[in-house]
ROMI-380838 format. One record per residue (C-alpha): residue in three letters; z, x, y. Coordinates in steps of 0.25 Angstrom, whole numbers, plus 5000, padded with zeros to 4 digits. Example, Ala and Ser with C-alpha at 12.3 -4.5 7.8 and 13.67 -1.06 7.14 Angstrom:
  rest     w     u     v
   ALA  5031  5049  4982
   SER  5029  5055  4996
END
This chain:
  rest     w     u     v
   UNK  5000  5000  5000
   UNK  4995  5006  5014
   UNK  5007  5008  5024
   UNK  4998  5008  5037
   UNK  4999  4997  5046
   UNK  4986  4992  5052
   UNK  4992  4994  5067
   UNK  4996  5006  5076
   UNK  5007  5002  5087
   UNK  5010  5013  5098
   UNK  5016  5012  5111
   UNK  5006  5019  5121
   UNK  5013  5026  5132
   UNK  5000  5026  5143
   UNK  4998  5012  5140
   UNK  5011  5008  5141
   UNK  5009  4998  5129
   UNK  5010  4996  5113
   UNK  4998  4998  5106
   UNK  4994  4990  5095
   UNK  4981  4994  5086
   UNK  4979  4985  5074
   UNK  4969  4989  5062
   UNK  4965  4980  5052
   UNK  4972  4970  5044
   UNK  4987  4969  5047
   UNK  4995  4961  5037
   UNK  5006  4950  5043
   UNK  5016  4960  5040
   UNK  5008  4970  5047
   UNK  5004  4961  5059
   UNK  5020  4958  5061
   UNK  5025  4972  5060
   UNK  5014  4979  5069
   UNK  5016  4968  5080
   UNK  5033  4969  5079
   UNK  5030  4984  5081
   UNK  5020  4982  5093
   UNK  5034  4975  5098
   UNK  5043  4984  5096
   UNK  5035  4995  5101
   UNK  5031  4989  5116
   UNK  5046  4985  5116
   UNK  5051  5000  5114
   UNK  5042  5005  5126
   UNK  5044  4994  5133
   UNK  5031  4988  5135
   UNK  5023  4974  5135
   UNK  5009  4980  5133
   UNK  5003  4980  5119
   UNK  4987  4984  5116
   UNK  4984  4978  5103
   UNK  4972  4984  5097
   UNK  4970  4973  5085
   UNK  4954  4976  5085
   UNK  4954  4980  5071
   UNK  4964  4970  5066
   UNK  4959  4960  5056
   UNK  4968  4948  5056
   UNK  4982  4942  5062
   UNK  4985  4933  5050
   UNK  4987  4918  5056
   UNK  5002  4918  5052
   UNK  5004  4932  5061
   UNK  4995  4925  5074
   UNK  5006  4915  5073
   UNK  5018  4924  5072
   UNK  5011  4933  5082
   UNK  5010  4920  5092
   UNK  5023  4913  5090
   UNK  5034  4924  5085
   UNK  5029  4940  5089
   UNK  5023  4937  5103
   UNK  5033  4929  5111
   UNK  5043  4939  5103
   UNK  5035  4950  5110
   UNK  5033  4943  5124
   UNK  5050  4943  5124
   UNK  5051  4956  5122
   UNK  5040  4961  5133
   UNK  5028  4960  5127
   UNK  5018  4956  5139
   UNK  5003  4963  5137
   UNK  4993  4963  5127
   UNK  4979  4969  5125
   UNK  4972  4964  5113
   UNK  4960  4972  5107
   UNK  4952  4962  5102
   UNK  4949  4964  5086
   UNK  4937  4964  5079
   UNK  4940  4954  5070
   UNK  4935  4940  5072
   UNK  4946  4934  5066
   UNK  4958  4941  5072
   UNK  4951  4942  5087
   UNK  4954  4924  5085
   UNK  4966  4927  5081
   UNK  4971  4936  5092
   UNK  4964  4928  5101
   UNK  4970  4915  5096
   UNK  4984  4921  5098
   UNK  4982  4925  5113
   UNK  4979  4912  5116
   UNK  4993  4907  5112
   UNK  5000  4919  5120
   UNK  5006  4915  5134
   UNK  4999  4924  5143
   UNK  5010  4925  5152
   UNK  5018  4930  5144
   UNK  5008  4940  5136
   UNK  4998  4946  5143
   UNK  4985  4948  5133
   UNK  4971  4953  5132
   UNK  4958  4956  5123
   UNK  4950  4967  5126
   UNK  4939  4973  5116
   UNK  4946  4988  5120
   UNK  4957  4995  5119
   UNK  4952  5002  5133
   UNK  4951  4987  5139
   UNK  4964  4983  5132
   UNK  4972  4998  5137
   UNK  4965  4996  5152
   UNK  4971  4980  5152
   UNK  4986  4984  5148
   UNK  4986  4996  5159
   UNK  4983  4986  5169
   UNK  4994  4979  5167
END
């Protein structure tokens, strides 16, 4: 059984945010334990900016949209989480279901954006 996780969470120091690069498939288990780390790593540097780079993710499972949407993100928000760049993934299927998501997050409370860079999506959260 392979111990490599299908993400890479840093904290980048010139960004001043949590970055978040995300490779194929990610099991429930997976998905839950890489997001919690996400958290606990823009709480230790005491940021709100995250840059998810989900382009080569394949799938958030249905029961993990949900949990995503009604546990982990209002969770998140409480603890400072305030700004999201989203790199849009390649696959069809997750790209609606990222997009589905957003549409259900309060925007005053969660700033988001798509871009189809990381250059785009590292240019939005210096701006802000």
């Amino acid at each position: 059984m392979s111990t490599e996780t299908p993400y890479h969470i840093l904290y980048d120091e010139k960004l001043g945010a949590v970055v978040m690069d995300w490779d194929g498939y990610a099991t429930s288990e997976q998905f839950r334990e890489g997001t919690e780390l996400m958290l606990n790593v823009m709480m230790r540097y005491k940021t709100g900016k995250v840059l998810a780079n989900i382009k080569d993710m394949i799938l958030i499972g249905r029961e993990d949209q949900d949990w995503l949407e009604k546990t982990f993100l209002p969770r998140a928000i409480s603890f400072g989480f305030r700004f999201i760049a989203i790199i849009r993934p390649d696959n069809y299927f997750n790209n609606v279901a990222v997009e589905s998501i957003s549409y259900k997050i309060d925007k005053e409370k969660l700033g988001l954006q798509f871009f189809d860079s990381k250059t785009e999506a590292i240019s939005w959260l210096k701006s802000i």
